[in-house]
ZATIPA-270167 format. One record per residue (C-alpha): x, y, z. Coordinates in nm, 3 decimals, m for minus. Example, Ala and Ser with C-alpha at 12.3 -4.5 7.8 and 13.67 -1.06 7.14 Angstrom:
2
PT        px        py        pz
PT     1.230    m0.450     0.780
PT     1.367    m0.106     0.714
This chain:
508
PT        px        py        pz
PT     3.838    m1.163    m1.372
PT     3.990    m1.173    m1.060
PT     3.821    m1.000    m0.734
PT     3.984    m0.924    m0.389
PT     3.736    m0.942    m0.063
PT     3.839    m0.732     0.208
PT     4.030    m0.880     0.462
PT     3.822    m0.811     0.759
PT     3.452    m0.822     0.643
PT     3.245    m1.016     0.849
PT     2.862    m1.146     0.857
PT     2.670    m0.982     1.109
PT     2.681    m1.329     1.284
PT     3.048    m1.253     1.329
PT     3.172    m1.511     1.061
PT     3.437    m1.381     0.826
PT     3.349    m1.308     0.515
PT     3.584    m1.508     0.248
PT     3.615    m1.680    m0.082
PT     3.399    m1.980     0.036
PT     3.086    m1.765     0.115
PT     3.134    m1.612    m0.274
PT     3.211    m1.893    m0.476
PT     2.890    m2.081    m0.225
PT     2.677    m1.759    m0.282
PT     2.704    m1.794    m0.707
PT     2.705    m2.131    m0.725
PT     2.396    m2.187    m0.525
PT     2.178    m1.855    m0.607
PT     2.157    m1.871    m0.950
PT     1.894    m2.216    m0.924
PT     1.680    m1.966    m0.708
PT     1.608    m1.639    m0.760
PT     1.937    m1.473    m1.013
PT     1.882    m1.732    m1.300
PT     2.011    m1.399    m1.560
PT     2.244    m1.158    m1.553
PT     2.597    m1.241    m1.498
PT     2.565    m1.626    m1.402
PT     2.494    m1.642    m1.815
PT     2.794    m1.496    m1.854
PT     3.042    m1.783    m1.615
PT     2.781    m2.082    m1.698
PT     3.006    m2.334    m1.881
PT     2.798    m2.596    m2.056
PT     3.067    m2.847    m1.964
PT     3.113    m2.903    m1.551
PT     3.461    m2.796    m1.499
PT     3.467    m2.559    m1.215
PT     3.530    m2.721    m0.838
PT     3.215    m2.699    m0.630
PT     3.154    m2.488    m0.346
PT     3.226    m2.830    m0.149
PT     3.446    m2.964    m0.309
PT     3.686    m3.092    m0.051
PT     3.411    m3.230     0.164
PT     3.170    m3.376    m0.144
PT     3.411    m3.682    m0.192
PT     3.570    m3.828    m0.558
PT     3.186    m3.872    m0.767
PT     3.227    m3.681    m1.082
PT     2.930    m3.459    m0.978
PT     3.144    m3.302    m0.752
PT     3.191    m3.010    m1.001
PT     3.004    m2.721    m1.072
PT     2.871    m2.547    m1.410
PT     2.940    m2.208    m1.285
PT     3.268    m2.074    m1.381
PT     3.381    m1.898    m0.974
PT     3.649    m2.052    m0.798
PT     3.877    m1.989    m0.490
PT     4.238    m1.862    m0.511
PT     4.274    m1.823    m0.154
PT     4.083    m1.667     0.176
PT     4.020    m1.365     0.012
PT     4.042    m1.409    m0.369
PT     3.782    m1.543    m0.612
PT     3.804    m1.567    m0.986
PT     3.506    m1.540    m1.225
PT     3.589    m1.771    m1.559
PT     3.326    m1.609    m1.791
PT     3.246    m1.778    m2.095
PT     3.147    m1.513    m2.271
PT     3.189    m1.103    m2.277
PT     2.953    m0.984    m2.032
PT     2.881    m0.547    m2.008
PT     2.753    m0.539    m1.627
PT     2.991    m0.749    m1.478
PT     3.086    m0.474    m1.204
PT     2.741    m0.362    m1.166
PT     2.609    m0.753    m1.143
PT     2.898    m0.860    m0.904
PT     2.827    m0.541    m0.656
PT     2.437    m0.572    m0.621
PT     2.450    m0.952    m0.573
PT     2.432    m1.031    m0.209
PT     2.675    m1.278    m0.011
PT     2.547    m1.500     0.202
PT     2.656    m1.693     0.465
PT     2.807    m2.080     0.361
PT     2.860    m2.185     0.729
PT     2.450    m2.123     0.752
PT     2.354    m2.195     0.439
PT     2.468    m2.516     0.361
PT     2.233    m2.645     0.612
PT     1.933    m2.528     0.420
PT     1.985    m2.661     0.069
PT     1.706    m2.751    m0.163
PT     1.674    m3.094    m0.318
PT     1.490    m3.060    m0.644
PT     1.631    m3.062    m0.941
PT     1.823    m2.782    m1.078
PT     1.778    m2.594    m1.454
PT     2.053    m2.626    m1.689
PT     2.082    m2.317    m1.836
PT     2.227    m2.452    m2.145
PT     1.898    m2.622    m2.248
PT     1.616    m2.474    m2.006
PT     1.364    m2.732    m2.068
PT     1.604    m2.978    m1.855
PT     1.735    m3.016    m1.559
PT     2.094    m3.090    m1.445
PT     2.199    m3.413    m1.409
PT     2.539    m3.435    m1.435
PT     2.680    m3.214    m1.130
PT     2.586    m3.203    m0.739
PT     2.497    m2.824    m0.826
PT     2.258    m2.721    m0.579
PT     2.019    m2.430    m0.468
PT     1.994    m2.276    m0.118
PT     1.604    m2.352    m0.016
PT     1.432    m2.036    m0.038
PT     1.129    m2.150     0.163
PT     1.348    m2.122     0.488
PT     1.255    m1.810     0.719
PT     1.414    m1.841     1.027
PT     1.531    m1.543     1.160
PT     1.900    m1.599     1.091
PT     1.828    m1.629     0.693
PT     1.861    m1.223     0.690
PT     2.188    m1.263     0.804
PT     2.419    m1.029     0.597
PT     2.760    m0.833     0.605
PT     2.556    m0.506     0.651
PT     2.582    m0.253     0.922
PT     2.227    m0.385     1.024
PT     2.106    m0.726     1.259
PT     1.763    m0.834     1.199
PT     1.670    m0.905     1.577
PT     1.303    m0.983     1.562
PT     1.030    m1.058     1.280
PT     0.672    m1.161     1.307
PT     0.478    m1.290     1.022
PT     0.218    m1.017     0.879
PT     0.286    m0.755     1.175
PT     0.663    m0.606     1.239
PT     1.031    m0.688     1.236
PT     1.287    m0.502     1.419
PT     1.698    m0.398     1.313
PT     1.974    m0.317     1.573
PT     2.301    m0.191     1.405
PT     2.582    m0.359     1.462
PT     2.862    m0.213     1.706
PT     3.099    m0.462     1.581
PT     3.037    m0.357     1.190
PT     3.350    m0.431     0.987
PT     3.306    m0.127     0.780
PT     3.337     0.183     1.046
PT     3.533     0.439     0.944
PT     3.462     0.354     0.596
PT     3.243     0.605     0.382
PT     3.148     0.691    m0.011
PT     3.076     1.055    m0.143
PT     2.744     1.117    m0.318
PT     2.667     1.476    m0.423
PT     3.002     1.611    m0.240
PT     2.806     1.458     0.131
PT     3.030     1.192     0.265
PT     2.821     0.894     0.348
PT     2.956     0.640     0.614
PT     2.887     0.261     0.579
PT     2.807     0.293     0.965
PT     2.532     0.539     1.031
PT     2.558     0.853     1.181
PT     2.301     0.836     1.435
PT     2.053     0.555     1.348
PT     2.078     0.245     1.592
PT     1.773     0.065     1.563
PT     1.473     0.078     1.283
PT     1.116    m0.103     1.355
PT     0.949    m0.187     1.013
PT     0.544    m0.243     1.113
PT     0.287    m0.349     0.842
PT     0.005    m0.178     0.819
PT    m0.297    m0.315     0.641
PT    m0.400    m0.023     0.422
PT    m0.288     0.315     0.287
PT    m0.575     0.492     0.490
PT    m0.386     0.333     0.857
PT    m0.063     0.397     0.713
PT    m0.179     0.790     0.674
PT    m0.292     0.845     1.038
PT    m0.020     0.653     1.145
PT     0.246     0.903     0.983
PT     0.018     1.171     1.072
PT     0.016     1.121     1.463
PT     0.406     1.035     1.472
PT     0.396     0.689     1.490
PT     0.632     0.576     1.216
PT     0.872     0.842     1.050
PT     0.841     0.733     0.701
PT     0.727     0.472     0.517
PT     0.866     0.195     0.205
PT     0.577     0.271    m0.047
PT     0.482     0.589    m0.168
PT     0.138     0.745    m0.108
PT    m0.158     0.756    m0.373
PT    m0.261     1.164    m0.478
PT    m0.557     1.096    m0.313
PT    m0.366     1.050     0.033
PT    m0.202     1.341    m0.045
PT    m0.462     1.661     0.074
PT    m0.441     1.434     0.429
PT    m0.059     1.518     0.508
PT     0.022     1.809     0.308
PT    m0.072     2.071     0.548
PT     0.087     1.904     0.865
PT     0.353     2.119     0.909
PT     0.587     1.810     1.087
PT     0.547     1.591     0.707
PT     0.748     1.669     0.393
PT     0.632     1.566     0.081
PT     0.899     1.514    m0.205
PT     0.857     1.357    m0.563
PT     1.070     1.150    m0.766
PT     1.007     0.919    m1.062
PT     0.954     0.513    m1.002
PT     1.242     0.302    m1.136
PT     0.951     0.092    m1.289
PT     0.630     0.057    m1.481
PT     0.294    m0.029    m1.468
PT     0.100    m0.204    m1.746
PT    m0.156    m0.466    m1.909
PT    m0.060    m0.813    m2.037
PT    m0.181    m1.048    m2.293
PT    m0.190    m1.404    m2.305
PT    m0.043    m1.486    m2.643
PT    m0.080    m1.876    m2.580
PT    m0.398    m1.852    m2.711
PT    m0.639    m1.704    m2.862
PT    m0.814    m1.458    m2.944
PT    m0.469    m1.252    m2.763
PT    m0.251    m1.443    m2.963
PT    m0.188    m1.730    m3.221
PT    m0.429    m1.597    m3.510
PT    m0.343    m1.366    m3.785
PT    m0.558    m1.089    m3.639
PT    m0.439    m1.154    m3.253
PT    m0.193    m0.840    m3.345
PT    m0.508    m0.610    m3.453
PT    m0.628    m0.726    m3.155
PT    m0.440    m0.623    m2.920
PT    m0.343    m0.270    m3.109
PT    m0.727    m0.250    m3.054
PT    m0.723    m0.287    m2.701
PT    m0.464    m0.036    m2.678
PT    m0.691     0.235    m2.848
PT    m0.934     0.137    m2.566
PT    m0.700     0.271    m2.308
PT    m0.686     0.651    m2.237
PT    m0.355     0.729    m2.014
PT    m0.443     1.067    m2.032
PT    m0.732     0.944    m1.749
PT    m0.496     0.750    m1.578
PT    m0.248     1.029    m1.550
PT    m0.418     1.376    m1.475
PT    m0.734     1.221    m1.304
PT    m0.664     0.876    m1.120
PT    m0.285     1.004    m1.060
PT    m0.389     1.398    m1.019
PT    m0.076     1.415    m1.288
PT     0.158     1.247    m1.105
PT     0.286     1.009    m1.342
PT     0.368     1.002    m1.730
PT     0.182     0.800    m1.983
PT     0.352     0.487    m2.053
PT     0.537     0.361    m2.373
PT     0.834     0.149    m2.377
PT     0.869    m0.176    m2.105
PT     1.163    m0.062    m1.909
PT     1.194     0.230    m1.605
PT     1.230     0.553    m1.747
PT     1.439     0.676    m1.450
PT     1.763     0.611    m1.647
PT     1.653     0.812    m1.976
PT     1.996     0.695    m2.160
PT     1.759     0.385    m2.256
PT     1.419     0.517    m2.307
PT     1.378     0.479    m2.764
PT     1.166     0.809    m2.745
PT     1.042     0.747    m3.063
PT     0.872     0.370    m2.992
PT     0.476     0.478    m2.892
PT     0.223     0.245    m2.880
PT    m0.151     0.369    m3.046
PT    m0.345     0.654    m2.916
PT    m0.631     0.649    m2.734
PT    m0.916     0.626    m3.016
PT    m1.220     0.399    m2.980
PT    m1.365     0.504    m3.305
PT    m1.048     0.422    m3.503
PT    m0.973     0.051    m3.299
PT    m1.349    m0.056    m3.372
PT    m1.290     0.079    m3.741
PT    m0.951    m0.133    m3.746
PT    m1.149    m0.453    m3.589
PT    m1.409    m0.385    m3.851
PT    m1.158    m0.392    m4.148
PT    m0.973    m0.651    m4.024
PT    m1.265    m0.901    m4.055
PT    m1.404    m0.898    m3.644
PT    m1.804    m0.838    m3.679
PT    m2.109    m0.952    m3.480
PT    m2.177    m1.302    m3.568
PT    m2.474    m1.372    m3.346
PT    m2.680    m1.074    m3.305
PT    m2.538    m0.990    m2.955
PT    m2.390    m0.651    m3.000
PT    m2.072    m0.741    m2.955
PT    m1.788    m0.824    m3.225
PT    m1.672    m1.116    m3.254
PT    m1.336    m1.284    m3.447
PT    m1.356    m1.254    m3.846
PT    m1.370    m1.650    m3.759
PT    m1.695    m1.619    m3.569
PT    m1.482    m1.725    m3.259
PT    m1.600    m1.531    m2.948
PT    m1.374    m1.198    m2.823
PT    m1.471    m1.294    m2.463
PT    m1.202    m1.227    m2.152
PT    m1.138    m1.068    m1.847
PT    m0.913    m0.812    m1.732
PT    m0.767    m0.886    m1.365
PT    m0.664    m0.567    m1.122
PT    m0.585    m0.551    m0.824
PT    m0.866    m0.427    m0.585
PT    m0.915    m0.056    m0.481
PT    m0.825    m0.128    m0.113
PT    m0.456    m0.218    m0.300
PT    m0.476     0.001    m0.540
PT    m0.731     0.209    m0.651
PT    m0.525     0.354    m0.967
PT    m0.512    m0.024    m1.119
PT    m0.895    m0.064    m1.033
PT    m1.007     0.201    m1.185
PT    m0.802     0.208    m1.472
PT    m0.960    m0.135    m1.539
PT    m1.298    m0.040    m1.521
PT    m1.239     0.275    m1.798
PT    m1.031     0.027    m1.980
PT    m1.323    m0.233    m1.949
PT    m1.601     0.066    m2.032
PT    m1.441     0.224    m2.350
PT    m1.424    m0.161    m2.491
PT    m1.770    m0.229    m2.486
PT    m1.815     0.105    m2.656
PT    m1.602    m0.039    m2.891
PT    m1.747    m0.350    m2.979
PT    m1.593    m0.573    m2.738
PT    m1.764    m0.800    m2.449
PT    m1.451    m0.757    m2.209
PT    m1.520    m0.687    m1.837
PT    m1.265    m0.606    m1.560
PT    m1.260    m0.806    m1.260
PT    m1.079    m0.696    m0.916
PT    m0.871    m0.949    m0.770
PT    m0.614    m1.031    m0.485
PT    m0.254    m0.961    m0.644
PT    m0.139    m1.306    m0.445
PT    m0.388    m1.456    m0.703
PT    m0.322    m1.263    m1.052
PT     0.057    m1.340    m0.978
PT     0.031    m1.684    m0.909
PT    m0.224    m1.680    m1.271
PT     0.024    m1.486    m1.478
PT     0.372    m1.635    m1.334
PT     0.303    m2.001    m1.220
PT     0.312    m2.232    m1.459
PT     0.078    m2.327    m1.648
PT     0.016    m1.961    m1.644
PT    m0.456    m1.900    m1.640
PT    m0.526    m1.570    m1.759
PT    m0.659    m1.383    m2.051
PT    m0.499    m1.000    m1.960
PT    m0.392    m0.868    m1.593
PT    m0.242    m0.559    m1.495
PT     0.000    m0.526    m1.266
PT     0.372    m0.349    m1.232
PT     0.728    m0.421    m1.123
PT     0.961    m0.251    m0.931
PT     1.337    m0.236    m1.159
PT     1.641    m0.090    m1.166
PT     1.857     0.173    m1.344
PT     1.990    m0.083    m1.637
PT     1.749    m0.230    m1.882
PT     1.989    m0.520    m1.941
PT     1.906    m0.710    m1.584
PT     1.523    m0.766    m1.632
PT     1.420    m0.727    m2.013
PT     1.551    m1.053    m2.118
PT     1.348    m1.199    m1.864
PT     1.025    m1.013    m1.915
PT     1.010    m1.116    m2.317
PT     1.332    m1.386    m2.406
PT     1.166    m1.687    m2.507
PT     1.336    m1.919    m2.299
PT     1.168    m1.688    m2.001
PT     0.846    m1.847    m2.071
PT     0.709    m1.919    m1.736
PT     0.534    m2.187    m1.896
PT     0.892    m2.368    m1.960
PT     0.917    m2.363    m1.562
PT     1.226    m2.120    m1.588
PT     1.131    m1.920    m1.291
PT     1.136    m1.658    m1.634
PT     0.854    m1.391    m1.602
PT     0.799    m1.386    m2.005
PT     0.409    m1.405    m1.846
PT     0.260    m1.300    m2.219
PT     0.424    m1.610    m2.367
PT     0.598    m1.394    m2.621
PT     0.863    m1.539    m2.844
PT     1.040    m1.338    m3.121
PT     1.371    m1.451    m3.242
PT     1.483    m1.107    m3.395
PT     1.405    m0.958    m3.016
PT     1.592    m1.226    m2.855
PT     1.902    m1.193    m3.088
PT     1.897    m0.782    m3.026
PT     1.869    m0.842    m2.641
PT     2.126    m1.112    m2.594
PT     2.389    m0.966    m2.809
PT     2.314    m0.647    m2.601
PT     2.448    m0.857    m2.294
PT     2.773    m0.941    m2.429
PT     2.864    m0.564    m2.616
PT     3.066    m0.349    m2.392
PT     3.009    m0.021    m2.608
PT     2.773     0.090    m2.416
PT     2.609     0.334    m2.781
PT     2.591     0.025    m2.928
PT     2.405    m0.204    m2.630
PT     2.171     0.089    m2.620
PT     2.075     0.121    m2.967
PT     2.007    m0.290    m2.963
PT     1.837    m0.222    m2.668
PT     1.591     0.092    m2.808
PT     1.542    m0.130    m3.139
PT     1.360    m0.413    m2.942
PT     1.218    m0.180    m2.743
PT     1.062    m0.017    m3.101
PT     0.985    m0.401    m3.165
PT     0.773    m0.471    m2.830
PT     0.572    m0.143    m2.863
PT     0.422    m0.267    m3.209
PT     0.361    m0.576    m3.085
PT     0.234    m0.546    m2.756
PT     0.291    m0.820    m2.527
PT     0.228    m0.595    m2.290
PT     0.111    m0.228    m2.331
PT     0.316    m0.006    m2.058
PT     0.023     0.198    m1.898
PT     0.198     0.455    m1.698
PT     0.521     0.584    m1.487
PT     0.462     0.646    m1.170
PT     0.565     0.971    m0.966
PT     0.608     0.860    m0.631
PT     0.542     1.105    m0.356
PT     0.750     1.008    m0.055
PT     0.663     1.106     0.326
PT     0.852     1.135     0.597
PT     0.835     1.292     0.958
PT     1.038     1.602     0.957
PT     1.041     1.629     1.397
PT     1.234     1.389     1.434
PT     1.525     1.302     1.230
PT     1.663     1.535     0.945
PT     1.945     1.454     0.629
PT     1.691     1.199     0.447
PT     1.830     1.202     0.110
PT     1.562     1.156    m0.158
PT     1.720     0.933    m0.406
PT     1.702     1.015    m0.758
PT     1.586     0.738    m1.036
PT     1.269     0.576    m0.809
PT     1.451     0.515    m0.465
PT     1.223     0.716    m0.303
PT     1.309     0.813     0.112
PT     1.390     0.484     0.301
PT     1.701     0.414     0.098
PT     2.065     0.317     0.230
PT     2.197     0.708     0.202
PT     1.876     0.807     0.410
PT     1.988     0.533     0.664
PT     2.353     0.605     0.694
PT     2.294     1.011     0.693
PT     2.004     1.074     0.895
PT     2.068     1.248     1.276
């Protein structure tokens, strides 16, 4: 597949833009942070490509690359994939290009995974990855209409645009509204962090900021609704929120009854709560593990149990699980103890998680079960659930996704995404199911877009009646903005919410 770059892009550094900086950017970000996707699709499990370097990194034989881009000229770049691959356009437009002439100076030196045989690491080639752990202020540097001009750690970072930006003049239509890659009006955004929902409020309230990145909470809501200077609008999260199990072990996984298990859990959970009391109904009861903002996906028919406490202890019960030692609680039909703890995030974070833990936690020991919840810093439940080896019974937590099903599922429940193999996967539950792999990986590589989504509903179908993880809820997110002083914010369907590139390019 051969791409054309346009002849005049530039970095906001005012380096051109050409075929090095694309054949650097995919041959150095997939080690990093876009190990899926389309670098699975131009990995070559023989090194035959030229690297990014190769004129500079001498005659060793490691001077090749497995990943199938190479230069034609300045502003051509050919993709060698080894295998049919359905997003190719989507993959190739939403990865970013960085800068070679910067980021060659900041390469990592640890070992890179071979993505023909995970559990390894290359050997063979001088592939390399860019080192993520470098923050200087010219690592933001991008071919954008924006300059990152200042940043402080924890408190604010400023963005000048660019009067130089290669792309004025240049514009896209969206809802018959012509869009320029240059904006309108906007010349300079502060982003300031705030340290809780409550400052956040009065700060929108008073005029301080004009909008802000994450939605409010329905409990923020009765603060801002009646200022007539703050509109309120609603659109549905391109993500999910949910619980986890640790199949690694028992009592989650790895025993015959670890399934009735978990289906018991499930009955412990009443999203009904969640949604029309902790949400004030905005949100929809969760079912599948993808974003139900692009419904072409969603395998309708794929529910995991109802909330019934009297019907999971009954299915515990029959399954064996009674109380060995006199405690009150039930134990495994093995006498092994049912003992764990649910993490959430705190209240001050997010009080929806928190308190859907403690109901969660509640209706199991009405159950039978001695399983409390315990709030805890998301830095630590994400380094428990997603640094290996992962330490955790069940968490709850949620992710953030986008329109297509095919760029993250693989990596929430492929078994080679076990973050236990040191993948940089986020298969956090540890689950493994060949038939789910097969569905999702052949989905990858079938263009007929009927027949990727049927693979893709069918392990959806698979996941809900096994339950890795149990999808709690969808969020509505209600999105804020000052209406005094700019106007044209464009509220962007499928979970973008207000601060969005449209909002940014049409505002005045």
């Amino acid at each position: 597949m051969t791409v054309y770059i346009h002849n005049n892009a530039t970095f906001t550094n005012g380096q051109a833009l050409t075929a090095d900086d694309v054949v650097f950017t995919f041959q150095t970000l997939p080690w990093s942070t876009y190990q899926l996707g389309i670098f699975n699709a131009i990995w070559s499990d023989t090194k035959k490509y030229p690297l990014w370097n190769a004129t500079t990194c001498g005659s060793s034989p490691k001077c090749v690359s497995h990943i199938g881009v190479e230069k034609i000229d300045a502003t051509t770049v050919k993709f060698h994939l080894a295998k049919t691959y359905a997003l190719f356009f989507y993959d190739t437009m939403e990865i970013p290009i960085i800068p070679s002439g910067l980021w060659k100076n900041h390469l990592g030196t640890w070992p890179q995974l071979n993505l023909s045989n995970p559990a390894n690491h290359l050997t063979d080639t001088f592939d390399n990855s860019i080192d993520t752990t470098y923050n200087g202020i010219d690592a933001a540097t991008g071919s954008g209409p924006f300059k990152l001009t200042s940043w402080t750690h924890n408190a604010d970072a400023t963005m000048d645009v660019s009067p130089t930006y290669w792309g004025k003049g240049q514009f896209h239509t969206w809802r018959s509204d012509a869009y320029p890659f240059y904006p309108k009006a906007l010349r300079h955004i502060r982003a300031v962090i705030y340290g809780s929902l409550d400052v956040i409020s009065l700060a929108l309230q008073r005029g301080d900021i004009d909008t802000l990145v994450w939605p409010l909470t329905p409990g923020f809501l009765s603060q801002v609704v009646t200022n007539p200077a703050i509109n309120i609008e609603k659109v549905t999260d391109s993500g999910f929120f949910y619980v986890s199990f640790n199949l690694r072990e028992r009592p989650w996984g790895q025993a015959p009854w670890s399934q009735t298990l978990r289906k018991a859990f499930s009955q412990a959970i009443n999203k009904d709560y969640i949604v029309n009391t902790l949400m004030g109904g905005f949100g929809v009861k969760g079912t599948v593990p993808i974003a139900i903002s692009n419904p072409l996906y969603v395998n309708t028919t794929a529910n995991p149990p109802d909330f019934n406490i009297n019907a999971g202890r009954a299915a515990l019960v029959a399954a064996g699980f009674h109380d060995c030692n006199g405690d009150g609680f039930l134990e495994a039909p093995d006498c092994s103890p049912v003992k764990a703890t649910i993490l959430t995030p705190p209240k001050d974070y997010d009080p929806i998680r928190a308190d859907a833990g403690i109901m969660v936690s509640k209706n199991l020991k009405t159950m039978g079960l001695d399983i409390d919840a315990a709030p805890t810093s998301f830095d630590t439940i994400v380094a428990k659930a997603f640094s290996a080896p992962v330490s955790f019974d069940i968490y709850v937590l949620g992710f953030s996704l986008g329109d297509f099903p095919e760029t993250y599922i693989c990596d929430f429940f492929c078994t080679e995404r076990d973050v236990n193999l040191g993948t940089g996967g986020s298969n956090s539950a540890g689950y493994s199911n060949t038939v789910v792999d097969n569905l999702i990986h052949s989905a990858l590589t079938d263009t007929d877009t009927a027949s990727r989504v049927k693979k893709l509903k069918d392990a959806e179908g698979i996941l809900t009646d096994q339950l890795p993880w149990n999808v709690l809820y969808y969020r509505t997110n209600l999105n804020a903005y000052r209406n005094d002083a700019w106007t044209g914010w464009a509220n962007y369907p499928n979970g973008g919410g207000i601060y969005n590139p449209w909002s940014i390019e049409h505002i005045v």
